[in-house]
C-alpha positions as CSV (number, residue, x, y, z in Angstrom):
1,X,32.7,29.8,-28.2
2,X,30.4,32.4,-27.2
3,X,30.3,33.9,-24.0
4,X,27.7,31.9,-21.5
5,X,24.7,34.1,-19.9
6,X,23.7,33.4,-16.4
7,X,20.2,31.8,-15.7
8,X,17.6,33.9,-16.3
9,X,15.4,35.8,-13.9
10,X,11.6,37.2,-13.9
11,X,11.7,40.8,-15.4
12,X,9.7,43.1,-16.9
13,X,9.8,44.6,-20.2
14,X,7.6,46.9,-21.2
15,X,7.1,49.4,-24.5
16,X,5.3,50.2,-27.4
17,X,2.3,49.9,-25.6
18,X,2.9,46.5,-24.2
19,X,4.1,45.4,-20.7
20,X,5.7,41.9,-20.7
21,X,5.3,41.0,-17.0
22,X,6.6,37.3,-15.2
23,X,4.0,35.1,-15.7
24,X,2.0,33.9,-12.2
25,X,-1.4,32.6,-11.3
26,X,-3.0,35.8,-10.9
27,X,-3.1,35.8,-14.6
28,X,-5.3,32.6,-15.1
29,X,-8.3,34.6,-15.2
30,X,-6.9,37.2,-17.6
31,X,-5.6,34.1,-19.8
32,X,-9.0,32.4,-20.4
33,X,-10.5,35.9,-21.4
34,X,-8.1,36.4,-23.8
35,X,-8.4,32.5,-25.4
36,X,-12.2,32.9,-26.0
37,X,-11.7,36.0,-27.6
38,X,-11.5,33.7,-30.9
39,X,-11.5,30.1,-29.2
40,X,-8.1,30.2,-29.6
41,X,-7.9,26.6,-28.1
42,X,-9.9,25.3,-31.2
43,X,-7.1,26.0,-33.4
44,X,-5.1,22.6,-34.2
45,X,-1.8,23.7,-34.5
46,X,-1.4,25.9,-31.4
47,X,-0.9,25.1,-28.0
48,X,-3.2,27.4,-26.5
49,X,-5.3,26.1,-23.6
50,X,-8.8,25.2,-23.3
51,X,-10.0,27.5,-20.2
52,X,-10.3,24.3,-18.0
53,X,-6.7,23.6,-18.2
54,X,-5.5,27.5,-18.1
55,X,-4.1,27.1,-14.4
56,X,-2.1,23.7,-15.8
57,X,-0.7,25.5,-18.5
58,X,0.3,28.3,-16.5
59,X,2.0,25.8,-13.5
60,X,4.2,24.2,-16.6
61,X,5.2,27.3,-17.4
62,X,6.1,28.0,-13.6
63,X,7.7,24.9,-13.4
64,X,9.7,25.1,-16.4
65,X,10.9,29.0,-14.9
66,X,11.9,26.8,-11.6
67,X,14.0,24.6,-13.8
68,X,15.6,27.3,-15.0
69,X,14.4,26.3,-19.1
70,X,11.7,28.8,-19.3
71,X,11.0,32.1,-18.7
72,X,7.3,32.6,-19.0
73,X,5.7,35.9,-19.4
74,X,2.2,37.6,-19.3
75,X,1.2,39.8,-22.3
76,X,-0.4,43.0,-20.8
77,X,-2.1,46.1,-22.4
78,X,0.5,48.7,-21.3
79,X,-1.9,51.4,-20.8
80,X,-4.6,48.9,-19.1
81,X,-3.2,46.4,-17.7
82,X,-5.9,44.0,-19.6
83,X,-4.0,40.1,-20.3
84,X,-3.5,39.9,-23.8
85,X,-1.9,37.0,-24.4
86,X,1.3,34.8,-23.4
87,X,4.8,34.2,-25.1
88,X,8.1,33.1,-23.3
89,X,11.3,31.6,-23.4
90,X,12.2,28.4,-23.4
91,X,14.9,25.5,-24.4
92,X,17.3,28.2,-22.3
93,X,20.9,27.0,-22.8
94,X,23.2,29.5,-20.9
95,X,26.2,27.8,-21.8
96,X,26.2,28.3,-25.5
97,X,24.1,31.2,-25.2
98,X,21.3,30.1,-27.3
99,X,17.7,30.5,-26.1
100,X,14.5,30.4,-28.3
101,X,11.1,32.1,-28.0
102,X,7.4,30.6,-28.3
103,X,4.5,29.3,-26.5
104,X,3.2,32.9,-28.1
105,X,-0.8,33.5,-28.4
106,X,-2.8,36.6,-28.2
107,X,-6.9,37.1,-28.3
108,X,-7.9,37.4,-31.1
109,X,-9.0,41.0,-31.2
110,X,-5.2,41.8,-30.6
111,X,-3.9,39.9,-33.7
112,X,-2.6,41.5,-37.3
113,X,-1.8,44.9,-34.4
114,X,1.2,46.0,-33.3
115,X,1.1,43.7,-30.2
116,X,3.3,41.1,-31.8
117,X,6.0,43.0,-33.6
118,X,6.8,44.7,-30.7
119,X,6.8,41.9,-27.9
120,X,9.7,40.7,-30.5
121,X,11.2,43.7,-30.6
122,X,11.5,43.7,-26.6
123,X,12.2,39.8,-26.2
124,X,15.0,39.9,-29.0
125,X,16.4,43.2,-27.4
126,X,16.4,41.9,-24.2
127,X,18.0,38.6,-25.5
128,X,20.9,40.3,-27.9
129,X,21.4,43.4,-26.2
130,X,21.3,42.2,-22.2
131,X,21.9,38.9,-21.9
132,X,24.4,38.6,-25.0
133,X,22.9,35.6,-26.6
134,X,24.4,34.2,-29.7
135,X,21.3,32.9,-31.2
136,X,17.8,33.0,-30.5
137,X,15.4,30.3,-32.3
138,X,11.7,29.7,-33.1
139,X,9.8,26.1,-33.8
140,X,6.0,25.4,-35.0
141,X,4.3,23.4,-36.6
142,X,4.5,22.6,-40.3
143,X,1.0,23.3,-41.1
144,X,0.8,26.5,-39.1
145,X,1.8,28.9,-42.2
146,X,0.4,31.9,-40.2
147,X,3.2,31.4,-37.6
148,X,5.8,30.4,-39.8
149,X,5.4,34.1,-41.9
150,X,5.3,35.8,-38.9
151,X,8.5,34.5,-37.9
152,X,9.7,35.0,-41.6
153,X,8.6,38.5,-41.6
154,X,10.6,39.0,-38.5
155,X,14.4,38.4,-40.9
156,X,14.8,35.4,-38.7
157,X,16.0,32.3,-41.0
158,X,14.0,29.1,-41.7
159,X,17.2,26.0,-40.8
160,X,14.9,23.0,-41.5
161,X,12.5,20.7,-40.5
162,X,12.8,17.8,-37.7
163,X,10.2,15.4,-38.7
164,X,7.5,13.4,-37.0
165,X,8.6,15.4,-34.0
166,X,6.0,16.7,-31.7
167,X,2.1,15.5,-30.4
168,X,-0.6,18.1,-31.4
169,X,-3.6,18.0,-29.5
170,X,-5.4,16.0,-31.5
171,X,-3.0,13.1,-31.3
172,X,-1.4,13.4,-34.8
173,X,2.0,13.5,-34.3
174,X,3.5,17.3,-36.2
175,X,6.9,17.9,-38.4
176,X,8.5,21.1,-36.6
177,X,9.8,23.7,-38.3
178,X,12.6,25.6,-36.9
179,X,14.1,29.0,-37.4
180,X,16.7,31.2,-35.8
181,X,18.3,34.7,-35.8
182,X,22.5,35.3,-34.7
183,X,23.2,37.7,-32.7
184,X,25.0,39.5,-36.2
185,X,21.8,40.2,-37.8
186,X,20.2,41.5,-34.8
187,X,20.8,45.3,-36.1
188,X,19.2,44.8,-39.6
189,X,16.2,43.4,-37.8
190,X,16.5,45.4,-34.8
191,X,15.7,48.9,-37.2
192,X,13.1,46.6,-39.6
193,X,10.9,46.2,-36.4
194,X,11.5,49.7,-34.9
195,X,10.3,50.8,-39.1
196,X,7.3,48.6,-38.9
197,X,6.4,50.3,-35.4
198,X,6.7,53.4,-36.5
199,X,5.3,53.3,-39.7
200,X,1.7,51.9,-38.0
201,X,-0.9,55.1,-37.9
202,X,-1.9,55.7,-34.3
């Protein structure tokens, strides 16, 4: 049985031009500028908020942290400190050391960059490398095909599909799909992300 982490607590972690910082109210405003860059919230199979119901989403997340399931993070420019999405942590389960990652958006503007492969690289590090975790998984939606090749493209392994298992927004009721990654293949993957980083021109 693998070895339990302890609950997790706000950090920081930051590189590759990126700063992922705890999550709090002061970046509500930030989080609605970086939805209507693309009306994200229009999108049927995302979660993002509409900009009334930013400082909701953003006290779930908070309560979620003071539950000790979630660990909710800002997505900030590292050089300018501009929001640029959110992603987190949640469905924590310290004592079989399995977390999984989601609740991810970023503006428009920021996505097909570099913004994405390396908040993974930093969340996955930070998950295999300091808190030990045996497995980390992803879920979305069935229909969302974008999300489900980014998660793909990451090496991380597609384990089914739980059906009729989540409301969207629009009151149709979604098939999840779910993927994870063990804590064994987190070297291949590690040096694919740290490649794909690299490899982007500056």
């Amino acid at each position: 049985m693998p070895n339990p982490f302890p609950p997790l607590q706000p950090i920081t972690l930051q590189g590759h031009g990126v700063r992922l910082a705890p999550l709090s109210p002061d970046h509500i405003p930030g989080l609605r500028d970086a939805a209507a860059d693309g009306q994200l919230w229009r999108l049927r199979v995302t979660s993002v908020p509409e900009p009334a119901e930013t400082e909701a989403y953003v006290a779930t997340a908070l309560q979620g942290l003071a539950e000790g399931h979630m660990l909710p993070f800002a997505v900030l420019d590292a050089d300018t400190g501009a929001v640029l999405g959110t992603t987190r942590y949640h469905d924590i389960l310290p004592a079989v050391a399995r977390l999984e990652i989601g609740y991810t958006w970023y503006a428009l503007s920021r996505q097909r960059t570099q913004v994405n492969t390396a908040c993974k690289l930093l969340l996955l590090q930070y998950a295999f490398e300091a808190l030990n975790a045996a497995v980390v998984g992803w879920r979305t939606d069935n229909f969302n095909q974008a999300s489900q090749r980014a998660i793909e493209r990451l090496g991380a392994k597609r384990d089914g599909v739980i059906r009729h298992h989540a409301p969207r927004r629009d009151g149709t009721v979604r098939d999840t799909v779910m993927y994870s990654l063990l804590a064994g293949e987190w070297p291949e993957v590690r040096a694919h992300l740290l490649y794909k980083l690299a490899s982007r021109p500056a």
